[in-house]
C-alpha positions in Angstrom: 97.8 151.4 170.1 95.7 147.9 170.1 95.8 146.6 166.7 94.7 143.1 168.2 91.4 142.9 166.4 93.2 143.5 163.0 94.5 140.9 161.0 97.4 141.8 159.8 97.9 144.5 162.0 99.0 148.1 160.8 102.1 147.6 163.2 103.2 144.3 161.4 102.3 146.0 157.5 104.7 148.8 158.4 107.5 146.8 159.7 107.3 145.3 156.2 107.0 148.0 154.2 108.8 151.1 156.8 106.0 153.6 157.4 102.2 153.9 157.1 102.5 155.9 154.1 104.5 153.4 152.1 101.8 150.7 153.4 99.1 153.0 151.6 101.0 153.1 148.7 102.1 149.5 148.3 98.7 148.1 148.9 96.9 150.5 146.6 99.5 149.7 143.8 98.5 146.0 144.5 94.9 146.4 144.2 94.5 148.2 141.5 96.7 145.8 139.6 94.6 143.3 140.9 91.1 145.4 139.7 93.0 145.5 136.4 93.0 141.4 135.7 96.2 140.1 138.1 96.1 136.7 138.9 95.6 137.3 143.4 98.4 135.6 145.3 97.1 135.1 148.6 94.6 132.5 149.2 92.0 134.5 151.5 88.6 134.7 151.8 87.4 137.9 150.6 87.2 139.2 146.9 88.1 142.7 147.8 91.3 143.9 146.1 92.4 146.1 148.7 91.7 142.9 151.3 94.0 140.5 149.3 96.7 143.1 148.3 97.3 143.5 152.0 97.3 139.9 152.8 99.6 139.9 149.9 102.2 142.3 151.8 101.7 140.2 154.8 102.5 137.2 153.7 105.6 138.6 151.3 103.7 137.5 148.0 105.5 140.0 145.7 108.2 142.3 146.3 108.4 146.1 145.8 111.0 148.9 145.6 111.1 152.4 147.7 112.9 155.6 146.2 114.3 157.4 149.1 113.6 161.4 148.2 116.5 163.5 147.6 118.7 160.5 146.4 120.3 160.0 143.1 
């Protein structure tokens, strides 16, 4: 897989966050908090949400938690 033309790539997003799943999620999370009035914390240059929340994750801009399932 050539993620070359992507920046950040997928590959890079997921050894962040574990799998492509939890990339989804995080990044969704991010920009809807971000459609909903949050302050962005990654100087880009876009005004999508979903562009900045995963420039966000990139760049380690907030933090997050993962439940593992089954675990108590």
């Amino acid at each position: 897989m050539n993620n070359s033309m992507i920046s950040p790539s997928i590959v890079d997003l997921v050894k962040k966050a574990g799998d492509r799943y939890s990339v989804v999620v995080i990044t969704s999370k991010r920009a809807r908090q971000i459609i909903g009035g949050a302050k962005p914390l990654a100087d880009i240059d876009s005004n999508k949400p979903l562009t900045i929340a995963i420039n966000e994750l990139d760049q380690g801009k907030f933090g997050y938690e993962t439940i593992k399932e089954g675990s108590k």
